[in-house]
C-alpha positions in Angstrom: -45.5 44.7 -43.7 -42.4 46.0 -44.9 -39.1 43.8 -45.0 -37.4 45.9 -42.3 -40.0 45.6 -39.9 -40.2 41.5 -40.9 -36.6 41.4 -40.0 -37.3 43.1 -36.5 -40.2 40.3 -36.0 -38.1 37.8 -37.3 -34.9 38.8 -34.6 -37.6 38.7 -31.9 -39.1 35.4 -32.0 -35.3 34.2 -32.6 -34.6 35.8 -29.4 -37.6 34.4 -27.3 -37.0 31.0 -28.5 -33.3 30.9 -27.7 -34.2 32.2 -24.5 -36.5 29.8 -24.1 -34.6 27.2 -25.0 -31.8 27.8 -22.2 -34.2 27.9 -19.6 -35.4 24.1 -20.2 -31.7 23.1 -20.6 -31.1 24.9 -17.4 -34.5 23.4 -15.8 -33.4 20.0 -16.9 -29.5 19.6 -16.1 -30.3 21.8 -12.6 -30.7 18.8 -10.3 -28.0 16.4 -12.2 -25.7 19.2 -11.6 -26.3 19.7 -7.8 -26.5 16.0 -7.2 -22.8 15.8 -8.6 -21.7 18.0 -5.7 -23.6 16.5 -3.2 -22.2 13.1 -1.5 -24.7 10.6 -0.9 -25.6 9.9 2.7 -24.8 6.4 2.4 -20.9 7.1 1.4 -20.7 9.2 4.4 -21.9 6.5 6.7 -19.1 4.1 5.1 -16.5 5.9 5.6 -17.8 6.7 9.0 -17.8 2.9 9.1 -14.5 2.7 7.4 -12.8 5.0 10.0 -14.4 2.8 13.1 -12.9 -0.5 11.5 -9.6 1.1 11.2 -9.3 2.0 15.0 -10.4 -1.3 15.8 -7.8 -2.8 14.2 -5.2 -0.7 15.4 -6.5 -1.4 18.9 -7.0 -5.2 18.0 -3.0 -5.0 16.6 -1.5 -3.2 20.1 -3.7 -6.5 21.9 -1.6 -8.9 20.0 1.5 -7.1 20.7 1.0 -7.6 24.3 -0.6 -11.0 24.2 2.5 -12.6 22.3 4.7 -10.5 24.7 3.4 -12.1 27.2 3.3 -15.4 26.0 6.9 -14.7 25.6 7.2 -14.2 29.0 5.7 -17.7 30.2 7.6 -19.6 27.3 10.7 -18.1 29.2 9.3 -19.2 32.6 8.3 -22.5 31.2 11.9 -23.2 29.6 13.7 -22.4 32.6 12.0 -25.9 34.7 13.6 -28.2 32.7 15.5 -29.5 29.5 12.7 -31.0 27.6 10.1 -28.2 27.8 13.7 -25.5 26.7 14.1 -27.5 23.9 10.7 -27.3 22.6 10.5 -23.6 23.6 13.9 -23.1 21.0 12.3 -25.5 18.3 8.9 -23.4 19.0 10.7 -20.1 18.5 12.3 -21.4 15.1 9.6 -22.4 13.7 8.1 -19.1 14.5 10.8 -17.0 13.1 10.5 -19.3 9.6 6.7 -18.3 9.6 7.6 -14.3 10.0 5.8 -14.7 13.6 8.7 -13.1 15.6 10.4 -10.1 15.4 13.8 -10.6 13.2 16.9 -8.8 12.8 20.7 -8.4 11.2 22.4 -7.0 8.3 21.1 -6.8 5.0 19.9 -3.7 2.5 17.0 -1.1 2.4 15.5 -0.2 -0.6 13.5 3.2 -0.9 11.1 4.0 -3.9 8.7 7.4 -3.8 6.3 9.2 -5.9 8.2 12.1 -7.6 7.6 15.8 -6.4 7.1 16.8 -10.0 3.9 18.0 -11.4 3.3 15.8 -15.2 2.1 18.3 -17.8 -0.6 17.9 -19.9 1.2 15.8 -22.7 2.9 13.6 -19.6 2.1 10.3 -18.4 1.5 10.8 -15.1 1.9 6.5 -14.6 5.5 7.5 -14.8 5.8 10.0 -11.7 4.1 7.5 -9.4 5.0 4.2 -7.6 2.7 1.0 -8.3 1.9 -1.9 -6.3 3.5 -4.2 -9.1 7.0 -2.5 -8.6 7.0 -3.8 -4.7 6.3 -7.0 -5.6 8.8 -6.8 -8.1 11.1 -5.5 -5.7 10.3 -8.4 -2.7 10.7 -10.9 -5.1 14.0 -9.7 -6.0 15.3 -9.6 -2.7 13.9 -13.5 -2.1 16.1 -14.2 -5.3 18.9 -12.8 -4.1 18.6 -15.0 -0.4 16.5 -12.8 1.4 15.4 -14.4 4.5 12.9 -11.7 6.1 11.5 -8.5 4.5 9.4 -6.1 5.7 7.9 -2.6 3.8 7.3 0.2 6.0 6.1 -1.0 9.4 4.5 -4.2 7.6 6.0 -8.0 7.5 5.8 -9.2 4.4 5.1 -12.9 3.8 4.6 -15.5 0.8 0.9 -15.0 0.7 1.0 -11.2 2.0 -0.9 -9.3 -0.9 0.3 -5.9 -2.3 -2.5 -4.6 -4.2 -3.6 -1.0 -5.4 -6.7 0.7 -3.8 -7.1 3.9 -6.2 -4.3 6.2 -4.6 -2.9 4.6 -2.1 -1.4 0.8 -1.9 -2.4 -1.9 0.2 0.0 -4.5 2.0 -1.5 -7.1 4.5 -4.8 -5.0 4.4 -2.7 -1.9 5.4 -2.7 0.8 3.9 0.3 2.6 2.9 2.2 5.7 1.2 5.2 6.7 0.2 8.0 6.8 0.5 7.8 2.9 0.4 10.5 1.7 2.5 11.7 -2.2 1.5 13.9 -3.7 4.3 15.3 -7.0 4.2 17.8 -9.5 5.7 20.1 -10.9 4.0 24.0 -10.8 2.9 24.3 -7.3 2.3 26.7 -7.7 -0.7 24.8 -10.3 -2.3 21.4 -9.1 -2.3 22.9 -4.9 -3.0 25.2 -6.4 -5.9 22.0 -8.5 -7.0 19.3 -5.9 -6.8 21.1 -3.3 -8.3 22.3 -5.1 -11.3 18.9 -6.0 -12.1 17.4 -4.8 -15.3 14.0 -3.7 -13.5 16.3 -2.1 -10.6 18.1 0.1 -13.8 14.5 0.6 -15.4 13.1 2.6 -12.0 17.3 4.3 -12.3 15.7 6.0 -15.4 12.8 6.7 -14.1 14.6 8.6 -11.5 16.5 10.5 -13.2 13.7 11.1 -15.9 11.1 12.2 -13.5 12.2 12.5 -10.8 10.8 9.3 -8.5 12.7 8.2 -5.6 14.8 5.4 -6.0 17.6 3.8 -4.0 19.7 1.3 -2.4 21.7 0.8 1.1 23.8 -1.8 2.3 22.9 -1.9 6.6 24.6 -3.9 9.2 21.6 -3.8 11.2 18.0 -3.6 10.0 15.0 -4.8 12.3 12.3 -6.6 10.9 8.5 -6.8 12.9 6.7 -9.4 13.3 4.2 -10.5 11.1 0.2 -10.4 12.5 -1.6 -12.1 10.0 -2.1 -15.4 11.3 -3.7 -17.0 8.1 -1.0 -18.8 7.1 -1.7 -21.2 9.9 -5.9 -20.6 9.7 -5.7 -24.2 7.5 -3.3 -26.3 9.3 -4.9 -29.6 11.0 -2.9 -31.6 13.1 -2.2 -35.4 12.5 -4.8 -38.0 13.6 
C-alpha cells in the first residue's frame, strides 16, 4: 500500500473515531443537561405551598387588625364606667405603645436607601450596586442612638428582637419579605436624630456609594410620620405572671 493511500486510511479511522467519540459524550451528558432545565416536581409543590402560607398570613394579619380594633373599642367602653378601670385602660395603652403594640406617630426623619438602576460591568462588584440586610440594621441602630423611640421600614414595625436577615434576593424583616426602595421611618427629634444620622461615618460611606454607583440614599426631616403597629407577639410568648 502506497503512503498516499495509508494517509487516506489513516484520516478515515481518525474521522470515525472522533465521530464516535462525540456521540458517547453526547449520549452521556444528554440527560444531565435536560434535567438542568427541568424543575423538580417537588420545588413546584413548595412554592405552591409557599404561596398558600403567604395568603394565609396576609389573611391571618387583616384578623388581627380587626380583632385589636375591636378590643379597642371595648377598652373604650370599659374606661368610660368608671375611674379605676380608665386608669388601667391609659396604663394598658402605655405599656402597649413601649412594646410597639399600637400604632404610633409624630415628627421625626425618613431615611430611604435603593438598589441602583445601573447595570455593574464585568470587572464591577455588583455588592456595591445593591442594598444589604446589614445596612438596615445599621441604619435602625442608628436612629435608636440618636433617641429614636419607634421605627418602622416599609409597612413593617421594627422591634429589639425583629430580625432583618437576607433570603437570596430579597430581604426579610419580621418574616416579611421586602424590596426596595427600603423606606426607614422613625420618631424622634427631627434635628437630633437628621444631624446624628447624617454625620455618621457609615451614613457618608452609603453618600459615596451613591454618588459612585448610583444607589439611593437619603435623609428627611418630617413633622409627621406614622408608625404601625407591631404584630409579632413573641416578645410577650415568655412572660409568666407572678405567683
Amino acid at each position: 500500500m502506497s503512503p498516499r493511500k495509508n494517509r487516506v486510511v489513516f484520516l478515515i479511522a481518525l474521522f470515525v473515531l472522533v465521530v464516535s467519540f462525540g456521540y458517547l459524550l453526547a449520549v452521556q451528558f444528554e440527560p444531565t443537561i435536560n434535567q438542568a432545565y427541568v424543575v423538580p416536581d417537588q420545588n413546584v409543590e413548595l412554592v405552591e405551598i409557599m404561596k398558600g402560607l403567604e395568603l394565609e398570613n396576609a389573611k391571618s394579619v387583616e384578623r388581627i387588625v380587626a380583632l385589636r380594633s375591636r378590643l379597642n373599642e371595648l377598652e373604650s367602653k370599659a374606661a368610660a364606667t368608671n375611674d379605676e378601670v380608665r386608669l388601667l385602660t391609659q396604663r394598658l395603652q402605655e405599656y402597649r405603645a413601649a412594646a410597639g403594640l399600637s400604632d404610633a406617630a409624630g415628627e421625626g426623619v425618613i431615611i430611604t436607601l435603593g438598589d441602583s438602576v445601573r447595570t455593574p460591568t464585568l470587572s464591577d462588584d455588583a455588592n456595591y450596586y445593591v442594598i444589604h440586610d446589614g445596612y438596615l440594621r445599621m441604619m435602625v441602630n442608628l436612629m435608636r442612638r440618636y433617641g429614636a423611640s419607634a421605627i418602622a421600614i416599609n409597612d413593617q414595625r421594627v422591634l429589639a428582637n425583629s430580625p432583618i436577615v437576607c433570603a437570596g434576593p430579597i430581604i426579610l424583616i419580621n418574616s416579611s419579605k421586602m424590596s426596595p426602595p427600603y423606606v426607614i421611618r422613625a420618631l424622634g427629634e427631627p434635628e437630633t436624630l437628621f444631624k446624628g444620622v447624617s454625620q455618621d461615618v457609615f451614613f457618608k460611606i452609603l453618600m459615596v456609594y451613591r454618588d459612585q454607583f448610583g444607589i439611593t440614599c437619603s435623609i428627611q426631616k418630617e413633622v409627621q410620620i406614622a408608625i404601625p403597629a407591631s404584630l409579632d407577639n413573641r416578645a410577650l410568648k415568655y412572660t409568666e405572671g407572678t405567683r
